[in-house]
C-alpha positions as semicolon CSV with decimal commas, in nm:
position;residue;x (nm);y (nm);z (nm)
1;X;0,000;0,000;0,000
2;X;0,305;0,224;-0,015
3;X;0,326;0,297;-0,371
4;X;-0,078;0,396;-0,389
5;X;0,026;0,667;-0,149
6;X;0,203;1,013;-0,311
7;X;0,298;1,300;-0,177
8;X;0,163;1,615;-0,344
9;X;0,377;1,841;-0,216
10;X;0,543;1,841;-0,570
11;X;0,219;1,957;-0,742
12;X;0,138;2,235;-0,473
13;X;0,503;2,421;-0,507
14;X;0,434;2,467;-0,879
15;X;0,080;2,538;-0,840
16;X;0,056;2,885;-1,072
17;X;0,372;2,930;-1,213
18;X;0,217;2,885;-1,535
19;X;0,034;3,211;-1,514
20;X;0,313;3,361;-1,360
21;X;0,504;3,275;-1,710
22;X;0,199;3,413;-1,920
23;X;0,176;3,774;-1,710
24;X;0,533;3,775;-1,785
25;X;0,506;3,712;-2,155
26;X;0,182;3,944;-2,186
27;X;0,425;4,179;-2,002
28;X;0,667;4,200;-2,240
29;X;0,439;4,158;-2,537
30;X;0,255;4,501;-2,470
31;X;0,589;4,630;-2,378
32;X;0,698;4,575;-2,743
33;X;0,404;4,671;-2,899
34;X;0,424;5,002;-2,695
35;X;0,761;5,048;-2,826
36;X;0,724;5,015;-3,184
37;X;0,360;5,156;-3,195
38;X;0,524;5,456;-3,061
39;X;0,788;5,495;-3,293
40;X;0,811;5,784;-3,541
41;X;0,893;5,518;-3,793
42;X;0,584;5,357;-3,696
43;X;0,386;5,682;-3,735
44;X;0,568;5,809;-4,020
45;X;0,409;5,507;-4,234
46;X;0,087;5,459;-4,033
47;X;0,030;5,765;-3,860
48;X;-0,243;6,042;-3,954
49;X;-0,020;6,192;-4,229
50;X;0,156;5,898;-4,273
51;X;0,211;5,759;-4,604
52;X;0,012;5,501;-4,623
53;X;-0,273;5,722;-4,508
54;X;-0,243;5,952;-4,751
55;X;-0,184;5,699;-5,032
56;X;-0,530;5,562;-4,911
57;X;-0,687;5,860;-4,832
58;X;-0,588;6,011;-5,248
59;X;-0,723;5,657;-5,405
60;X;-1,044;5,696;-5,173
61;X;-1,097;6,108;-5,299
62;X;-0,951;5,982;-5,663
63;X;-1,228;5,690;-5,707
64;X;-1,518;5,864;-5,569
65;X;-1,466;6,173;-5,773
66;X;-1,415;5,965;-6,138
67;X;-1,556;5,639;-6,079
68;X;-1,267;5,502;-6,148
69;X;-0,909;5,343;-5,971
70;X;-0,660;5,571;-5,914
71;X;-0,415;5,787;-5,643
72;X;-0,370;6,071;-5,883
73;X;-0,400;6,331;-5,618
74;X;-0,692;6,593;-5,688
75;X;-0,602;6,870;-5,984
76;X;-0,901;7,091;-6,111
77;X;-1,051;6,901;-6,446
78;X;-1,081;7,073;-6,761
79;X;-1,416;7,029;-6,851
80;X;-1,393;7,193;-7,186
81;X;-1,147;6,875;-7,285
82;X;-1,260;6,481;-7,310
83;X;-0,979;6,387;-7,168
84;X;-1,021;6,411;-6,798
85;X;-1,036;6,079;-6,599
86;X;-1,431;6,147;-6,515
87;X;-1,503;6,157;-6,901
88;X;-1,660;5,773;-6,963
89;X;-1,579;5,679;-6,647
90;X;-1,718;5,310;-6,486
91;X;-2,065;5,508;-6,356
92;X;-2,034;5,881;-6,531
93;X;-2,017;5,972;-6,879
94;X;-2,177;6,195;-7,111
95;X;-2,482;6,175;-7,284
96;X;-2,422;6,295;-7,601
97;X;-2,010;6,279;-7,712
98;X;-1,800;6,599;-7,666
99;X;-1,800;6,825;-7,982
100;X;-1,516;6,847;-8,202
101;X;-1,307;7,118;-8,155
């Protein structure tokens, strides 16, 4: 009847050291993410002028202006002219063609 008896002493002395281990790792997790979220380079890509913002923000202004895909950033249109990008676009386009000039 010796061996059916065990001493849990073992268990009990390690009882929570697994949380312990992932506070630590959350710890340093959020301490990285802190760091690099922080970081001009972070912000000069990501950030409110960053340039992926802007490069989002001009194909967002671009394709609901014309209708169509593009990051051309906004110039006036010359409406005298067919050839500005709104001109038989995907949803606009004229009824009647331009005249000849």
């Amino acid at each position: 009847m010796g061996m059916v008896w065990m001493d849990n002493n073992d268990v009990n002395k390690q009882a929570g050291q697994s949380t312990v281990e992932y506070l630590l790792l959350f710890a340093v997790v959020a301490t990285l993410a802190a760091f690099i979220f922080k970081s001009n380079a972070f912000d000069k890509i990501f950030g409110k002028n960053g340039q992926f913002a802007n490069a989002y923000k001009n194909e967002l202004e671009y394709t609901y202006r014309h209708g169509l895909y593009g990051r051309t950033p906004y110039t006036k249109p010359n409406y005298k002219s067919s050839k500005h990008d709104s001109y038989n676009g995907r949803f606009f386009g004229a009824a009647d063609p331009y005249p000849a000039r």
